[in-house]
N, CA, C and O atoms as a CHARMM CRD file, in Angstrom:
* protein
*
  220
    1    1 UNK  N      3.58900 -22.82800 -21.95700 PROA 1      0.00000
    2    1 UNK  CA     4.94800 -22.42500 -21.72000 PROA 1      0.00000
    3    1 UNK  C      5.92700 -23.42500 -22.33100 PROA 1      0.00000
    4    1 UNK  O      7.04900 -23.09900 -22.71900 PROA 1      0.00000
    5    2 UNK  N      5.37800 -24.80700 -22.39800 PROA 2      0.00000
    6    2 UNK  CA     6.36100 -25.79700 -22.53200 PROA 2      0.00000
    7    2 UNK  C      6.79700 -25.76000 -24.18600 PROA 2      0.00000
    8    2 UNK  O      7.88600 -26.07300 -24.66900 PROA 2      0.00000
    9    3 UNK  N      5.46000 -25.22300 -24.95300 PROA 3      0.00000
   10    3 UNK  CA     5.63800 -25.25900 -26.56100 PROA 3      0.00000
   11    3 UNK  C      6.17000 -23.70800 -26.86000 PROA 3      0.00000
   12    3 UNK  O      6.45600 -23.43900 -28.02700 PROA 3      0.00000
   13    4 UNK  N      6.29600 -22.77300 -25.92800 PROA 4      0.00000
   14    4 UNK  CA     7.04300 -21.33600 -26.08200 PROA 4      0.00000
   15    4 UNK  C      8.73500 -22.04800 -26.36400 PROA 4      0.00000
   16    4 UNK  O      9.34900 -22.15100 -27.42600 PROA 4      0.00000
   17    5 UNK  N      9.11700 -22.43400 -25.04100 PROA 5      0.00000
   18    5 UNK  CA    10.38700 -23.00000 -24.93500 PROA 5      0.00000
   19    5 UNK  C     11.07800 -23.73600 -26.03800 PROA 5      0.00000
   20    5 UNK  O     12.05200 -23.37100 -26.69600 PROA 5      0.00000
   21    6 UNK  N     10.27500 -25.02600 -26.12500 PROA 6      0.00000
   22    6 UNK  CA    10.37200 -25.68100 -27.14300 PROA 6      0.00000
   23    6 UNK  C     10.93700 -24.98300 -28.61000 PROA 6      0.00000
   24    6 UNK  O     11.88700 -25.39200 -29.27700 PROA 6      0.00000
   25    7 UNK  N      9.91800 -23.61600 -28.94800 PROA 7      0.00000
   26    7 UNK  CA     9.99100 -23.26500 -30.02600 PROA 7      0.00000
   27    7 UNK  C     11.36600 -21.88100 -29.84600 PROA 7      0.00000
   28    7 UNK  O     11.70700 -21.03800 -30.67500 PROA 7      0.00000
   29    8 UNK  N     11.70100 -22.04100 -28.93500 PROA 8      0.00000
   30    8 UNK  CA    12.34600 -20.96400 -28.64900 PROA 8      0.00000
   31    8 UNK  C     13.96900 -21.67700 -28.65300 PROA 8      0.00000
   32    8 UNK  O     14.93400 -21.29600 -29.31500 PROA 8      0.00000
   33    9 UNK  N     13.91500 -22.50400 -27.95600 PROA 9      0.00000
   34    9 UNK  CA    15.20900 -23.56700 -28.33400 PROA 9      0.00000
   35    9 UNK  C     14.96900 -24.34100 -29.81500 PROA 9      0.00000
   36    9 UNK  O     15.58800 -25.40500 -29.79400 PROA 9      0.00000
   37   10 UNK  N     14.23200 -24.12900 -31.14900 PROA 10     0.00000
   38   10 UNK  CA    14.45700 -25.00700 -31.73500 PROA 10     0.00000
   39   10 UNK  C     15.29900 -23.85100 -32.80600 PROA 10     0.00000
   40   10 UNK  O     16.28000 -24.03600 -33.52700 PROA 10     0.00000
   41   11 UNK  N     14.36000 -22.45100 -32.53800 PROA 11     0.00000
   42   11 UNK  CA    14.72900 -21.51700 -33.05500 PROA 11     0.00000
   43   11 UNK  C     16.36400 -20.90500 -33.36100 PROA 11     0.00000
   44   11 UNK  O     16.85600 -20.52900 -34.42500 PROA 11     0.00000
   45   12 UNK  N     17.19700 -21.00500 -31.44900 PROA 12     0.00000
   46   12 UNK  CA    17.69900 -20.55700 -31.58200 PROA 12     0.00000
   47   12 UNK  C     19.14300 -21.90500 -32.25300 PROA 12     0.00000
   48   12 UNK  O     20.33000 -21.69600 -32.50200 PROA 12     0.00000
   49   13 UNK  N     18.47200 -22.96000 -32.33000 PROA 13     0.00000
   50   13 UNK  CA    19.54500 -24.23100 -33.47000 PROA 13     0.00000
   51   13 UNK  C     19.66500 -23.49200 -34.54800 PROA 13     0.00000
   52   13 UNK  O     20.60500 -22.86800 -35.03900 PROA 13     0.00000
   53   14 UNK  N     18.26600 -23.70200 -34.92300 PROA 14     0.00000
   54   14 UNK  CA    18.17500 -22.87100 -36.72300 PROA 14     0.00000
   55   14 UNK  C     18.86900 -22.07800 -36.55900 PROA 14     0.00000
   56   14 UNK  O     19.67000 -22.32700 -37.46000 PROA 14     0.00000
   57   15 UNK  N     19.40800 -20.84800 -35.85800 PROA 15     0.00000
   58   15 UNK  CA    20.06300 -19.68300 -36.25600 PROA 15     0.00000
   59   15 UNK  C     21.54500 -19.90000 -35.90600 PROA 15     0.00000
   60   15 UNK  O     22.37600 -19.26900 -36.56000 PROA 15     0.00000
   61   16 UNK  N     22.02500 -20.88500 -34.75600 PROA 16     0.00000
   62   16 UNK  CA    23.24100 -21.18700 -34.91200 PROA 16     0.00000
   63   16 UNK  C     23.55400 -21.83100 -36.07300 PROA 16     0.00000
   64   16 UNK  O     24.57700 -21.39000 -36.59700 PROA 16     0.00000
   65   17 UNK  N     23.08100 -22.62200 -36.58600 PROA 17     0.00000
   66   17 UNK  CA    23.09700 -23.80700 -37.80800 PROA 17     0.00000
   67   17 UNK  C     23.29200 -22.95100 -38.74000 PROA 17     0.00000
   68   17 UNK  O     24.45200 -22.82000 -39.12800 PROA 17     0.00000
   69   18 UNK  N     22.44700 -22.30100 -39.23300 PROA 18     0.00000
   70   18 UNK  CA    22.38100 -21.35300 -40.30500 PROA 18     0.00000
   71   18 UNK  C     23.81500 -20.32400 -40.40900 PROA 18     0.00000
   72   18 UNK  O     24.38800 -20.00600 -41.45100 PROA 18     0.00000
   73   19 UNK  N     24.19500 -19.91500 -38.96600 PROA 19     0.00000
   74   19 UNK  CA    25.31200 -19.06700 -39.39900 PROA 19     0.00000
   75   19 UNK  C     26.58700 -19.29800 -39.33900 PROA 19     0.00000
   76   19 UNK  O     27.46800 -18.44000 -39.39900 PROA 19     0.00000
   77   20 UNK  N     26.74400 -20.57500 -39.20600 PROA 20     0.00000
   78   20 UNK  CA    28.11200 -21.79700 -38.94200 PROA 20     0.00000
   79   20 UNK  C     27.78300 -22.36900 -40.69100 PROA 20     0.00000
   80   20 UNK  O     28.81600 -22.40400 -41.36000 PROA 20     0.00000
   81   21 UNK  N     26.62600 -22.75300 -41.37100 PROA 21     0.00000
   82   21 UNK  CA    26.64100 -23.13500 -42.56200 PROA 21     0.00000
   83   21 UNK  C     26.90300 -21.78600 -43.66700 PROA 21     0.00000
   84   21 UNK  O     27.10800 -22.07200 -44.84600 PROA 21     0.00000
   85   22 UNK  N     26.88800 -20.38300 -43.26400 PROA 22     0.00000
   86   22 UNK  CA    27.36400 -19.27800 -43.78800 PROA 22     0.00000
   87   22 UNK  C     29.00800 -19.16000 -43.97700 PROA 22     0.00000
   88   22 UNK  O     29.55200 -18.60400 -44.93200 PROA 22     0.00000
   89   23 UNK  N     29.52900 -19.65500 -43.11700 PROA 23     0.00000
   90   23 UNK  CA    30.93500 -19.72700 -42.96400 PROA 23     0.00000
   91   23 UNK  C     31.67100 -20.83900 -43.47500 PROA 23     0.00000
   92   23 UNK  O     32.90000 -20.86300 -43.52700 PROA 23     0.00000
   93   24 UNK  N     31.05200 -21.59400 -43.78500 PROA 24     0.00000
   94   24 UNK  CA    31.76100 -22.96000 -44.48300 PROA 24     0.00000
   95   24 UNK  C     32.08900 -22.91200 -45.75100 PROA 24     0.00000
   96   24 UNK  O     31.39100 -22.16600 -46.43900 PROA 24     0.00000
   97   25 UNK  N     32.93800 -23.47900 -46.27000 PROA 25     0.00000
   98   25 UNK  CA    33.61800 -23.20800 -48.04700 PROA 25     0.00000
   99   25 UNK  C     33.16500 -23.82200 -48.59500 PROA 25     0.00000
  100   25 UNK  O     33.09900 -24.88300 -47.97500 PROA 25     0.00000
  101   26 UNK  N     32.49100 -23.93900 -49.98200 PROA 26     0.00000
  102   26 UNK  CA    32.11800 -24.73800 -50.86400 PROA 26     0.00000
  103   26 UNK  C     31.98500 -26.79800 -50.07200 PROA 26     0.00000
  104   26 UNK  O     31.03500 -27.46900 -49.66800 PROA 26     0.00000
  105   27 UNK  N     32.90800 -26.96300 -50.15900 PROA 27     0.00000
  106   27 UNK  CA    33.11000 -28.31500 -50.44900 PROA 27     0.00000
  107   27 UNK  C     32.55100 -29.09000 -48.98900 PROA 27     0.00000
  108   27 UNK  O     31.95500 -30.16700 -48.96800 PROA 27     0.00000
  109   28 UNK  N     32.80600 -28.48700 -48.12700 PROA 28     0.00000
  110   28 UNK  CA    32.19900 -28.42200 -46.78100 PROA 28     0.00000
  111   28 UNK  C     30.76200 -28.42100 -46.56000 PROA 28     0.00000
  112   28 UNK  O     30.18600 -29.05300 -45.67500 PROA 28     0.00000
  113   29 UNK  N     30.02700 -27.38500 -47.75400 PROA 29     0.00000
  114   29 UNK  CA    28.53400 -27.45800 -47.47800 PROA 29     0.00000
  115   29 UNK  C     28.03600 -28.20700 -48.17100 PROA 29     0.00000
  116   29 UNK  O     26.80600 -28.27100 -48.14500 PROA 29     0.00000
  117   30 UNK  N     28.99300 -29.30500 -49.30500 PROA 30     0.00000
  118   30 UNK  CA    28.00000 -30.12900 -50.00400 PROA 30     0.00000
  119   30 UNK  C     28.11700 -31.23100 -49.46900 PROA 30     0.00000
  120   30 UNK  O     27.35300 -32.18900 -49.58900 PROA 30     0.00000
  121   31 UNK  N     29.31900 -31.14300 -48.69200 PROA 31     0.00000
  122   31 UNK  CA    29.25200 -32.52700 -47.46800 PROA 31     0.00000
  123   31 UNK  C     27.89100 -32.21300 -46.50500 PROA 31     0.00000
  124   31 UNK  O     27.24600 -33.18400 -46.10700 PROA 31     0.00000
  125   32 UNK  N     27.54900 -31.11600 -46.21100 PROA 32     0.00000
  126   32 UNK  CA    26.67800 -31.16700 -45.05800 PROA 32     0.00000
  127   32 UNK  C     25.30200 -31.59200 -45.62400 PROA 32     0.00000
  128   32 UNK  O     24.68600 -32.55600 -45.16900 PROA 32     0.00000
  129   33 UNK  N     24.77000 -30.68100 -46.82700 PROA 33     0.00000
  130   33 UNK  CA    23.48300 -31.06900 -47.65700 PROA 33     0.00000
  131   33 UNK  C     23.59300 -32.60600 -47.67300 PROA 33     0.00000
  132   33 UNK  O     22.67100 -33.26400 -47.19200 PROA 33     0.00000
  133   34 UNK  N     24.40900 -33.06300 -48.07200 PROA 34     0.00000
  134   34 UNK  CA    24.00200 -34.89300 -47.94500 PROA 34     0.00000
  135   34 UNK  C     23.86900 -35.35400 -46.88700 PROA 34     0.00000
  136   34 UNK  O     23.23200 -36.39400 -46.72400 PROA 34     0.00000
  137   35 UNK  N     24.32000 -34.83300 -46.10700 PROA 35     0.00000
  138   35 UNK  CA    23.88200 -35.87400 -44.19300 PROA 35     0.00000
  139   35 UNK  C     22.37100 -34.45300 -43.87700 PROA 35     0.00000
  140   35 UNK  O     21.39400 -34.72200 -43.17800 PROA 35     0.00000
  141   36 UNK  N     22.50300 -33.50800 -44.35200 PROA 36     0.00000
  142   36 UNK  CA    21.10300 -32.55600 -43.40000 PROA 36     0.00000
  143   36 UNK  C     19.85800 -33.46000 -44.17500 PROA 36     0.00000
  144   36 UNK  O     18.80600 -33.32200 -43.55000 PROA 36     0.00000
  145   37 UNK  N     19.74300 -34.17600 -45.14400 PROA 37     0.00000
  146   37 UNK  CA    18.38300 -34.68800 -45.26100 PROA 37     0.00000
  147   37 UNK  C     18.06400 -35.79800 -44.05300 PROA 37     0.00000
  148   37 UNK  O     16.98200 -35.87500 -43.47300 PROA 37     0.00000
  149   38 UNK  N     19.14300 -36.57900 -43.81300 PROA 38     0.00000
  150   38 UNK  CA    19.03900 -37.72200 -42.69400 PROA 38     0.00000
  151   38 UNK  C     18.43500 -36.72800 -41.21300 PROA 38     0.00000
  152   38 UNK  O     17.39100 -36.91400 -40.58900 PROA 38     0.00000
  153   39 UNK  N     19.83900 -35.33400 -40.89000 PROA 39     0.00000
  154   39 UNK  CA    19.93400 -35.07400 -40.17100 PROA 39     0.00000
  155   39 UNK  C     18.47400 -34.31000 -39.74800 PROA 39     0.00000
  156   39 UNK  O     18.15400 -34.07800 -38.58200 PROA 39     0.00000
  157   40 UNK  N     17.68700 -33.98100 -40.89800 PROA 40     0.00000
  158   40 UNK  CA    16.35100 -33.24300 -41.14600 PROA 40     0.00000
  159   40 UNK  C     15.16000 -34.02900 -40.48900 PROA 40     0.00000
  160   40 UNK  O     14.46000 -33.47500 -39.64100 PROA 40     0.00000
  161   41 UNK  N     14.94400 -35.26600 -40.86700 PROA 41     0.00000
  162   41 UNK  CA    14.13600 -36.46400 -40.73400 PROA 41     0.00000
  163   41 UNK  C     14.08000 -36.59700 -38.93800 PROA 41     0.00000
  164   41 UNK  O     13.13300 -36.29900 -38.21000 PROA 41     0.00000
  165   42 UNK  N     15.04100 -36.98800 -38.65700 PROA 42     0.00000
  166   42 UNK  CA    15.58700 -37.17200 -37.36300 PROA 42     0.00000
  167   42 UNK  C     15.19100 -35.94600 -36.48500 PROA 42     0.00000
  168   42 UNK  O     14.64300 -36.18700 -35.41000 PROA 42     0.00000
  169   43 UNK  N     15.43400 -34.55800 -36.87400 PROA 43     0.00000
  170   43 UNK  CA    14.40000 -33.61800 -36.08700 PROA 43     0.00000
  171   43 UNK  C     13.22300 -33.33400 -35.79500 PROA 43     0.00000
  172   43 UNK  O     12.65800 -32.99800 -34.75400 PROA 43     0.00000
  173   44 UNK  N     12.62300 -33.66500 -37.79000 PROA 44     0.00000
  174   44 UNK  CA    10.64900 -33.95000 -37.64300 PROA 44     0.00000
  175   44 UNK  C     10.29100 -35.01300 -36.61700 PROA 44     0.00000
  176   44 UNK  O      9.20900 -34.96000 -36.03200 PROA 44     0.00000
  177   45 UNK  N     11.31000 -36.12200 -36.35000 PROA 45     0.00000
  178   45 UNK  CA    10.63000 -37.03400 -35.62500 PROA 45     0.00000
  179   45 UNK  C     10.47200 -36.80000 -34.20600 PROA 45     0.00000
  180   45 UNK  O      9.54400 -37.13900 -33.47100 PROA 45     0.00000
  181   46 UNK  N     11.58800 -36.13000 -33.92900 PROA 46     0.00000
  182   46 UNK  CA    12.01500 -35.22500 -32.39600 PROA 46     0.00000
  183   46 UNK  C     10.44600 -34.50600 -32.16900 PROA 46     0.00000
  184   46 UNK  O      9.63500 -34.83500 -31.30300 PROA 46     0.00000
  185   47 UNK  N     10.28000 -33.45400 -33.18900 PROA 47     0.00000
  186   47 UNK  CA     9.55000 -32.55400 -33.20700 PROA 47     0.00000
  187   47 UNK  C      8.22000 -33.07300 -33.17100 PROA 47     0.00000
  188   47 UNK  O      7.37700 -32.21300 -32.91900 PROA 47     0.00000
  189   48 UNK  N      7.72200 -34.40700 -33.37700 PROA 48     0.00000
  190   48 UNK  CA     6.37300 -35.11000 -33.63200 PROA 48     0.00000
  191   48 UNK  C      6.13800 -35.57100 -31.90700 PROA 48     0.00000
  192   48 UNK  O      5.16700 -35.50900 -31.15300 PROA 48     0.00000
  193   49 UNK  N      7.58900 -36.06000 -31.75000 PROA 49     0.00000
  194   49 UNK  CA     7.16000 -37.11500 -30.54900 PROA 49     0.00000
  195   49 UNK  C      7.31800 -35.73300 -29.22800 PROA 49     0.00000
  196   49 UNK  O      6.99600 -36.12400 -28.10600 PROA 49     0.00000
  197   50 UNK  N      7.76200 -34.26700 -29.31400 PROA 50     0.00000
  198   50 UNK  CA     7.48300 -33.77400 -28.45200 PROA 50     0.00000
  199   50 UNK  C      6.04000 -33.02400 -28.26300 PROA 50     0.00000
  200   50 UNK  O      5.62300 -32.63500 -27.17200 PROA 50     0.00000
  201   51 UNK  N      5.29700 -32.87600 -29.59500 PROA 51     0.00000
  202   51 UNK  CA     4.53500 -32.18500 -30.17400 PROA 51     0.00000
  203   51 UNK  C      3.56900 -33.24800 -29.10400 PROA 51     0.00000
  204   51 UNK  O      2.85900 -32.82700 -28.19100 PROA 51     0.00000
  205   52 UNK  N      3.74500 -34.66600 -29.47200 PROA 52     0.00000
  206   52 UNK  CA     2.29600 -35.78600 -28.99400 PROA 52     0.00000
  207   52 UNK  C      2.12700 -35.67300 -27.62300 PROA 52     0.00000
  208   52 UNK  O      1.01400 -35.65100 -27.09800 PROA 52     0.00000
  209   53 UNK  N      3.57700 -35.57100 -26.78200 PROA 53     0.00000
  210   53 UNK  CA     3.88300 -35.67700 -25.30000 PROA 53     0.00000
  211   53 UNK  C      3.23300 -34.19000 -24.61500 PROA 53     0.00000
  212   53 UNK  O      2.89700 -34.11500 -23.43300 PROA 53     0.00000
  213   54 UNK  N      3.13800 -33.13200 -25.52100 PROA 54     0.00000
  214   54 UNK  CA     2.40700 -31.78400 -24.96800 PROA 54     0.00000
  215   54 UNK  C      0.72500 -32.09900 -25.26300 PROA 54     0.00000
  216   54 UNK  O     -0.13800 -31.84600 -24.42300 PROA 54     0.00000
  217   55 UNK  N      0.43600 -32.69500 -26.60800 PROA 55     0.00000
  218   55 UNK  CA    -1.20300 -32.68500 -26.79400 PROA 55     0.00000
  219   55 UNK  C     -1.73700 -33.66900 -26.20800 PROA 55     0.00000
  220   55 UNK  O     -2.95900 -33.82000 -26.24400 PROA 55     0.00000
C-alpha cells in the first residue's frame, strides 16, 4: 500500500508540474530547464531513500 501511495502522489506532481510548465512563456521555461536538472537529482534521491525505507 505504502509504494501504491507513494506512486500515486509522485504521479499526481508529474501532472501538476507538467501542466503549470504548459502554461509558461518561452523565457520562463528555459529558466525552469536549468534549475529541473538540480531539481531532478534531488527527487531520484527522495525516490532511492524511500524506495530503501520500504525494501
Amino acid at each position: 500500500m505504502k509504494k501504491f501511495m507513494a506512486g500515486m502522489l509522485a504521479g499526481t506532481a508529474l501532472l501538476i508540474a507538467g501542466a503549470e510548465y504548459m502554461d509558461m512563456n518561452k523565457s520562463t521555461k528555459r529558466k525552469i530547464m536549468k534549475k529541473g536538472k538540480a531539481i531532478a537529482n534531488k527527487a531520484e534521491n527522495i525516490l532511492e531513500d524511500m524506495s530503501e525505507d520500504v525494501f
